[in-house]
NUTI-220802 format. One line per field, with one value per residue (C-alpha): x, z, y; residue number from 1. Coordinates in pm, whole numbers, plus 50000, padded with zeros to 5 digits. Each point is the difference from the previous one (the first is absolute). Layout:
// residues N
east: [X; ...]
up: [Z; ...]
north: [Y; ...]
domi: [NUM; ...]
// end
This chain:
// residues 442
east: [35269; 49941; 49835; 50245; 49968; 50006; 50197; 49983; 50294; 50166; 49782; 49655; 50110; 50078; 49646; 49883; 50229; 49868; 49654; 50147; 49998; 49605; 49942; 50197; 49741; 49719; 50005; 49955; 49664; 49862; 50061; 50392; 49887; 49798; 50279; 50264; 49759; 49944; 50346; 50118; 49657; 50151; 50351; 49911; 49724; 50325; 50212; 49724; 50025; 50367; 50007; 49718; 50167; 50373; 50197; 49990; 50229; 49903; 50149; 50366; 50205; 50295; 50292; 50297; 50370; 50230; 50292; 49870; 50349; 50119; 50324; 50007; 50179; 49968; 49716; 49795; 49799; 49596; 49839; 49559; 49907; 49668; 49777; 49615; 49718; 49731; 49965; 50040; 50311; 50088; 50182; 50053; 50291; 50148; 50112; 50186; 50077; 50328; 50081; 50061; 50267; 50198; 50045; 49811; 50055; 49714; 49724; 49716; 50027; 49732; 49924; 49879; 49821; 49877; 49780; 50189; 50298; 50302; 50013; 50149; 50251; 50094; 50318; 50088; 50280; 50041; 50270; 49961; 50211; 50062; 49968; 49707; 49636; 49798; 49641; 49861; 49662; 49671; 50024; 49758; 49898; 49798; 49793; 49908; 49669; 49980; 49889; 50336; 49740; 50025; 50205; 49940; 50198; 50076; 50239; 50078; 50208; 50310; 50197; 50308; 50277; 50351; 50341; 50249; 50367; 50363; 50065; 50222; 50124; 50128; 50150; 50129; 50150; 50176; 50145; 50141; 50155; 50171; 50076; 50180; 50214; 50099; 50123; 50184; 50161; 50077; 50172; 50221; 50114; 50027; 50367; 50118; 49787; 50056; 49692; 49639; 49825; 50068; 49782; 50234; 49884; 50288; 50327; 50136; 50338; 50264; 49954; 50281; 49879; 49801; 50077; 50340; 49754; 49708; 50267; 49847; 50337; 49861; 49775; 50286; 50282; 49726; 49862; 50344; 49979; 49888; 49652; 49839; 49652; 49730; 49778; 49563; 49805; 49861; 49595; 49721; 50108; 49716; 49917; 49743; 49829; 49840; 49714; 49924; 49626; 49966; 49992; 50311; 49901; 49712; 50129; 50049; 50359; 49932; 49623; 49944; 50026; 50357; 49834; 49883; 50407; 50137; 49731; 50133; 50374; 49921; 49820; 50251; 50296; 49808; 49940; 50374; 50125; 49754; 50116; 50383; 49876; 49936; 49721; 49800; 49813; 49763; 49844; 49784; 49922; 49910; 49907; 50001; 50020; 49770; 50192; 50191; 50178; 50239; 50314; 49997; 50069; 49840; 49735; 49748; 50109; 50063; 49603; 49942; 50210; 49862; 49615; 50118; 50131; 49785; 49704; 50317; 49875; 50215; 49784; 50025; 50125; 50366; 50212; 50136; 50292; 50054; 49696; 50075; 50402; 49902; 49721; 50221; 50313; 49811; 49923; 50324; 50361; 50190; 50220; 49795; 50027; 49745; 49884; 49740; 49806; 49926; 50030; 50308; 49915; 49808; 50305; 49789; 49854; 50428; 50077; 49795; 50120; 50323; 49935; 49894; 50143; 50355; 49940; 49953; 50398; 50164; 49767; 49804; 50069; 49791; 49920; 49815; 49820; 49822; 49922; 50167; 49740; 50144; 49779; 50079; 50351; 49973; 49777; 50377; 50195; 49813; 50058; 49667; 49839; 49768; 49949; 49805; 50207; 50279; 49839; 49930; 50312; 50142; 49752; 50162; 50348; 49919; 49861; 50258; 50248; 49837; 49989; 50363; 50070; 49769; 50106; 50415; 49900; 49863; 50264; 50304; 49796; 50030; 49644; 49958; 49794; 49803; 49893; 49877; 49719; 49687; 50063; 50336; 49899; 49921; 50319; 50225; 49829; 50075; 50365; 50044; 49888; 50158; 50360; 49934; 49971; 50309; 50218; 49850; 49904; 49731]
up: [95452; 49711; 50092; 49733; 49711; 50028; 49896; 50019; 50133; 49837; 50208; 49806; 49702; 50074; 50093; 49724; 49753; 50185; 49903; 49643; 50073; 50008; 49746; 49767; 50102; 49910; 49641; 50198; 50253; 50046; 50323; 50031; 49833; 50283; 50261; 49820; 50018; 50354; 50093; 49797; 50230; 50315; 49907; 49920; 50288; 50224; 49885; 50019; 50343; 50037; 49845; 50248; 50313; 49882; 50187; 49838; 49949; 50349; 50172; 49900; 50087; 49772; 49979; 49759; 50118; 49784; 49978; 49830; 49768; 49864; 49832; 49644; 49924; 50297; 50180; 50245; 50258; 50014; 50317; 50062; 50299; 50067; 50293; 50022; 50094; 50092; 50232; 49738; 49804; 49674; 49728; 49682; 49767; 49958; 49660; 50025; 49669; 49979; 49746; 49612; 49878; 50335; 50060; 50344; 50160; 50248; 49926; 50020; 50320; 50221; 50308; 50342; 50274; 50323; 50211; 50269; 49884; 49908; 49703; 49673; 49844; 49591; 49836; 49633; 49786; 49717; 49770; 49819; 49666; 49992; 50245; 49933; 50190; 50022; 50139; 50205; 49900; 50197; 50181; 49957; 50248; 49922; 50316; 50024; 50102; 50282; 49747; 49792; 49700; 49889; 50095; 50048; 49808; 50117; 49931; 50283; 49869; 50103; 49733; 50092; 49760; 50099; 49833; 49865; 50061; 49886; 50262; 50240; 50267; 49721; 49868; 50356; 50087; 49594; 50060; 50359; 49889; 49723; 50250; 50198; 49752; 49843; 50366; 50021; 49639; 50135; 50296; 49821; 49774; 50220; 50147; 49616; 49892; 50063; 50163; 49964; 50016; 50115; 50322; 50336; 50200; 50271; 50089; 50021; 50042; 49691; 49793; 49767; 49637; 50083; 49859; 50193; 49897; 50230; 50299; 50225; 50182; 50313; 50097; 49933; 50197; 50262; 50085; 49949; 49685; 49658; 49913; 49638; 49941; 49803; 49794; 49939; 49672; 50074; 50116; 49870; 49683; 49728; 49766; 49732; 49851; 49666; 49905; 49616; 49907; 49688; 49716; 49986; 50390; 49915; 49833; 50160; 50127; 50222; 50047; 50104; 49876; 49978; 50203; 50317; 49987; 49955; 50365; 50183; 49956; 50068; 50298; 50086; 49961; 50207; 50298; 50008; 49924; 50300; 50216; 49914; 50074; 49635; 49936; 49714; 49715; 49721; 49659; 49819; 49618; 49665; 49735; 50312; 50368; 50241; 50301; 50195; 50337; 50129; 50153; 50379; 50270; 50247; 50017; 49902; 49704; 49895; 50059; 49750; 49736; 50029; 49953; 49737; 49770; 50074; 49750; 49754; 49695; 49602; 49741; 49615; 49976; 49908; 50335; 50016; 50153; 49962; 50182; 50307; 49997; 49992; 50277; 50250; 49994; 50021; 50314; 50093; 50015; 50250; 49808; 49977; 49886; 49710; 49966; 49686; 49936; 49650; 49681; 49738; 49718; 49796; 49770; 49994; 50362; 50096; 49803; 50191; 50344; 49932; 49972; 50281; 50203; 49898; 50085; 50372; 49991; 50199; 50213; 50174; 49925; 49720; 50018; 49722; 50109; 49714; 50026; 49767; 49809; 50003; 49693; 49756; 50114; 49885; 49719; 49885; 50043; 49894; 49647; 49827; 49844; 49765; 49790; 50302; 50287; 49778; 49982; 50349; 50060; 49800; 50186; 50368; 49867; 49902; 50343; 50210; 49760; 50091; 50372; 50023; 49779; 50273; 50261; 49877; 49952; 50375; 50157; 49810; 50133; 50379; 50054; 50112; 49811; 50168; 49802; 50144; 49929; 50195; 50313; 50097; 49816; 50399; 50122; 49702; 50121; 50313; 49968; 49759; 50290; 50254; 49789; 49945; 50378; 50121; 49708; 50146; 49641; 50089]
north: [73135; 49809; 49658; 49812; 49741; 49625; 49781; 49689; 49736; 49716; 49764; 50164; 49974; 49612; 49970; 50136; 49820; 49656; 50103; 49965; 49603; 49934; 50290; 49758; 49713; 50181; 49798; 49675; 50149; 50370; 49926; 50081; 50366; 50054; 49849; 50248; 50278; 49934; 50002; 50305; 50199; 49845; 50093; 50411; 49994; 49883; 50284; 50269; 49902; 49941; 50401; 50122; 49855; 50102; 50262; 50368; 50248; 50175; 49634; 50095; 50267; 50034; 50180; 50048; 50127; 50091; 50235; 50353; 49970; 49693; 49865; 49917; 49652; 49882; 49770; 50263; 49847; 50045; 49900; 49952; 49999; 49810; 50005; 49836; 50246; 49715; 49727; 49729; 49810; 50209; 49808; 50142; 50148; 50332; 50121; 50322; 50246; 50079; 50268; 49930; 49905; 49913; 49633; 49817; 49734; 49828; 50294; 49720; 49834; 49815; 50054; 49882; 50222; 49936; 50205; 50133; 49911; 50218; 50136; 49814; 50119; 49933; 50121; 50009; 50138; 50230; 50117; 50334; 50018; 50361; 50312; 50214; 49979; 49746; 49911; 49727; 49913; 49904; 49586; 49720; 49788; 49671; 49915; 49640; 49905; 49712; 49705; 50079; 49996; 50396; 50320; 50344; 50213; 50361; 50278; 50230; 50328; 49969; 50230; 50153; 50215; 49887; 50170; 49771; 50081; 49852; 49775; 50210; 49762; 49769; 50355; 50067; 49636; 49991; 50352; 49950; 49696; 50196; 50286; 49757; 49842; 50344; 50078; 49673; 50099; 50322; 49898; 49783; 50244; 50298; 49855; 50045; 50272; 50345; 50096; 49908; 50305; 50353; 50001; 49964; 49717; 49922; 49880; 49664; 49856; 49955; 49684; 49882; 50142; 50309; 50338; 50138; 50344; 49933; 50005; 50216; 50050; 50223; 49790; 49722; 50188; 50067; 49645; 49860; 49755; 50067; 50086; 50059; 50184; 49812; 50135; 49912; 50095; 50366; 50015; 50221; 49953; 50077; 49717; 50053; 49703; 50125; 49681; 50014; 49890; 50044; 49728; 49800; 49914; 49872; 49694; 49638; 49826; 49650; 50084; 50305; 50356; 50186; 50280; 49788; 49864; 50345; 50112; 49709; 50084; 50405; 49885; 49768; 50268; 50271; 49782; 49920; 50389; 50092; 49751; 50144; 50350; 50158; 50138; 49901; 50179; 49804; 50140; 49804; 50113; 49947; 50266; 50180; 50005; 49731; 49992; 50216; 49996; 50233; 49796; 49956; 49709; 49759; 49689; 50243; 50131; 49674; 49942; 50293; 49834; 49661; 50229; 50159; 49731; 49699; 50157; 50074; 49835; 50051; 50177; 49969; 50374; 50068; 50123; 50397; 49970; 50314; 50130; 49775; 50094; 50428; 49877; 49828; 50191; 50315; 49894; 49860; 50189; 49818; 49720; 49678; 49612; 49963; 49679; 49991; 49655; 50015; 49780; 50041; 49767; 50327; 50159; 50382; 49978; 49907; 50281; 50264; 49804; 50023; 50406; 50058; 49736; 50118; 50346; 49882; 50030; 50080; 50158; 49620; 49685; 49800; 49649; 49839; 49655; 49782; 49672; 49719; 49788; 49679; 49937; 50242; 49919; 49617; 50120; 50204; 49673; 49741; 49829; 50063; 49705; 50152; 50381; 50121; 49920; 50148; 50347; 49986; 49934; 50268; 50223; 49901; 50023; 50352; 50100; 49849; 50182; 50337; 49946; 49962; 50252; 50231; 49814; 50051; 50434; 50033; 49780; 50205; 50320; 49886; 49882; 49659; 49720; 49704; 49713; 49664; 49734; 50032; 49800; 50173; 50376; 50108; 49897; 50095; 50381; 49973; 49870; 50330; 50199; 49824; 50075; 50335; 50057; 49788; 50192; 50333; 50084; 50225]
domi: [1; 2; 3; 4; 5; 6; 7; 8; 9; 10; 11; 12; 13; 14; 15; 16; 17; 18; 19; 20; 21; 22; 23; 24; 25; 26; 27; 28; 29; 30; 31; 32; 33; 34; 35; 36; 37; 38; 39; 40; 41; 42; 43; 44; 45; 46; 47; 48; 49; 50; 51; 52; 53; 54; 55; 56; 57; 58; 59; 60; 61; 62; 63; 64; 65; 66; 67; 68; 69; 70; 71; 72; 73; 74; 75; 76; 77; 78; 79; 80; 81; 82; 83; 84; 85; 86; 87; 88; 89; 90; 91; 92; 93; 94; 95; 96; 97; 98; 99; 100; 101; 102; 103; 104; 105; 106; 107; 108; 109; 110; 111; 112; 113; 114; 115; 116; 117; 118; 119; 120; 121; 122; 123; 124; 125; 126; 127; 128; 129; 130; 131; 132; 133; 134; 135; 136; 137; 138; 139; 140; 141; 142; 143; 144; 145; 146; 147; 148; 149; 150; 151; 152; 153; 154; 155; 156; 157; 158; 159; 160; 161; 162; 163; 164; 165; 166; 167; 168; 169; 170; 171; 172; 173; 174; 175; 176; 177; 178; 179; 180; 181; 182; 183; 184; 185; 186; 187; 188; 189; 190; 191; 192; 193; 194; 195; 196; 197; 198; 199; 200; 201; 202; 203; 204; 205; 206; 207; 208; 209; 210; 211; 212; 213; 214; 215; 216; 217; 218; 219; 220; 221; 222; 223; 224; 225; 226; 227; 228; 229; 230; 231; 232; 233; 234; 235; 236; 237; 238; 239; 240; 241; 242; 243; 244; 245; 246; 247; 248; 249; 250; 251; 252; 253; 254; 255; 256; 257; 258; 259; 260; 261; 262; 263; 264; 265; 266; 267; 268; 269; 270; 271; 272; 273; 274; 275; 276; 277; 278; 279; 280; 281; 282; 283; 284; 285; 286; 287; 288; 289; 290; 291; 292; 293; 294; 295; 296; 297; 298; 299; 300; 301; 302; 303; 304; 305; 306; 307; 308; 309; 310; 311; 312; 313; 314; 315; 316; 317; 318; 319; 320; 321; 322; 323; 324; 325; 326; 327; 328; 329; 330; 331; 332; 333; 334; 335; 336; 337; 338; 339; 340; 341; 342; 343; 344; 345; 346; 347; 348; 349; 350; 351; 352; 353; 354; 355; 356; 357; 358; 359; 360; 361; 362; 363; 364; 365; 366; 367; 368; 369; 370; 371; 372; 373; 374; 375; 376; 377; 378; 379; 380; 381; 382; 383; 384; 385; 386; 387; 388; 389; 390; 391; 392; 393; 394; 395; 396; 397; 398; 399; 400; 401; 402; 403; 404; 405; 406; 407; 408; 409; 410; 411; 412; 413; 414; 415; 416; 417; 418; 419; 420; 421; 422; 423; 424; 425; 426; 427; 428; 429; 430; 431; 432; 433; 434; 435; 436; 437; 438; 439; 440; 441; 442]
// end
């Protein structure tokens, strides 16, 4: 190993700067030049031997843990795990690199070992903004020598890749919670509805309000009071989510790109259709095809989604819709919910969607989910106070005039439309979904 630079400590560089005191007296006698001189020799003999006699890297044993896939937007933990080699006291601090561009909290940290003892442990956060890969670099230890006059500096390789994921269990708790209260709804309603889905689940006894039709007077006549048959969304449904990465998704709404919203609410609505017993398909394109996977169920499957779309990035390349609608549904003939993430605000890129998307019908189900830029919204509404903000303005009206108008051609067709502002565009989704199974509309 590499025996290290110095470098010396706060209280060295004290010394030295007190040397500065006679130097300054050496107008008044040659003597305080040869005082300062003396000192500043004393001071860097000290530290030669401060260096000499500090621990080296072969006194520390060090150790990073951290998960091999982290969650983006949320604080991940990073743990060292420190342990002295020699016989001696080891002081010193640890400076860890984090990779670029995520945000750390308490990657330089001191430290404290003692021979014998059990090891030290040092944790530190960090946030990664987006999913993707990322790379923990090399750490640097600075090794104090026993006069406290001059460190070692080392770097021990320490480097480590790490993927970066959408943060699932935030995905998982936000989605159950909305599970829930759909069932709650549903319950409510299902004394005055008809039926909420087409699936038989069991019998129960009459309530006032239900359907005199769902009488299931056998069963009635045979236990002796009136029983009714309710009814449960149908399971192994197919549901498709088609992930569009070309350029409108590469744009910004609160922060972050349209794209890494439009992969949390996908990921978020295929846990929650696997957990209902669907089984879940996902195409990722642009100008043409970068992710495919056939639709099927279970925890694992959900694991090959999450793989597949955390590296999901938006190019500047215009989207073929058509390319990824004749590539899906030639793989799929069973009737599916289509849920495409994609952008409307682009009058000839709507124009081509609503092609294609409309000739879904009636054969599956489209939904079209885009998220709502509260900017460009206020940017239609506000009152402009000079020439520019009034051609911007014009600009936004015009956009938000041609997404309803797209928005008003696939709704009259039967396909369904989600729009919502970043922080609810998951659960507006997964409400759509959520419907379409307690209306049995698949």
């Amino acid at each position: 190993m590499s025996v290290g630079r110095p470098v010396p400590t706060g209280l060295a560089v004290a010394l030295f700067a007190g040397a500065l005191v006679p130097a300054a007296l050496t107008v008044a006698s040659p003597a305080f030049g040869w005082l300062a001189l003396a000192v500043d020799v004393a001071v860097l003999l000290l530290c030669a031997v401060d260096f000499a006699r500090a621990p080296r890297a072969e006194h520390v044993e060090a150790r990073r843990e951290v998960e091999p896939i982290l969650s983006s937007g949320v604080d991940n933990a990073v743990r060292w795990v420190l342990h002295a080699r020699t016989d001696g006291t080891v002081r010193g601090e640890l400076r860890d690199e984090p990779p670029l561009d995520v945000e750390s909290h308490g990657h330089r940290q001191p430290f404290t070992l003692e021979a014998g003892a059990s090891p030290t442990l040092l944790t530190y956060r960090v946030r990664p903004p987006s999913r993707g890969d990322a790379r923990f670099g090399d750490v640097h230890l600075r090794l104090l020598g026993p006069l406290g006059l001059c460190s070692r500096q080392v770097r021990l390789p320490a480097s480590r890749d790490v993927k970066v994921y959408p943060d699932l269990s935030a995905l998982s708790r936000e989605a159950l919670t909305l599970a829930r209260a759909s069932e709650a709804v549903s319950a409510r309603t299902q004394r005055r509805k008809a039926m909420e889905g087409r699936e038989f689940e069991s019998l129960r006894e009459y309530r006032p309000g239900d359907d005199f039709r769902h009488i299931d007077w056998k069963s009635s006549a045979r236990h002796g009071h009136t029983l009714v048959r309710t009814w449960q969304p149908e399971r192994h449904q197919p549901v498709l989510l088609l992930l569009d990465c070309g350029r409108h998704m590469a744009g910004r709404v609160q922060g972050r790109r349209k794209l890494d919203h439009a992969v949390d609410a996908a990921l978020r609505l295929a846990r929650v259709s696997l957990d209902a017993g669907d089984v879940v398909g996902v195409v990722a394109f642009a100008s043409d095809v970068r992710a495919f996977l056939p639709p099927r169920k279970g925890a694992e499957h959900l694991r090959l989604i999450t793989e597949s779309l955390y590296r999901a990035e938006a190019g500047l390349e215009e989207s073929d819709y058509g390319r990824a609608f004749d590539f899906a549904f030639a793989r799929q003939t069973r009737r599916a919910l289509v849920v495409l993430f994609t952008d409307l605000v682009d009058p000839d890129a709507s124009a081509t969607l609503l092609t294609r998307t409309l000739a879904l019908r009636p054969r599956h189900l489209p939904v079209v989910a885009s998220l709502l830029d509260e900017d460009l919204e206020a940017a239609a509404t506000d009152v402009p106070g000079d020439a520019t903000a009034a051609y911007a303005r014009q600009v936004a009206v015009r956009m938000e005039a041609e997404y309803r108008r797209t928005a008003t051609t696939l709704r009259d067709a039967g396909a369904l439309v989600v729009r919502a502002p970043a922080r609810a565009f998951g659960a507006a989704a997964l409400n759509a979904y959520l419907d379409v199974k307690a209306r049995g509309r698949l």
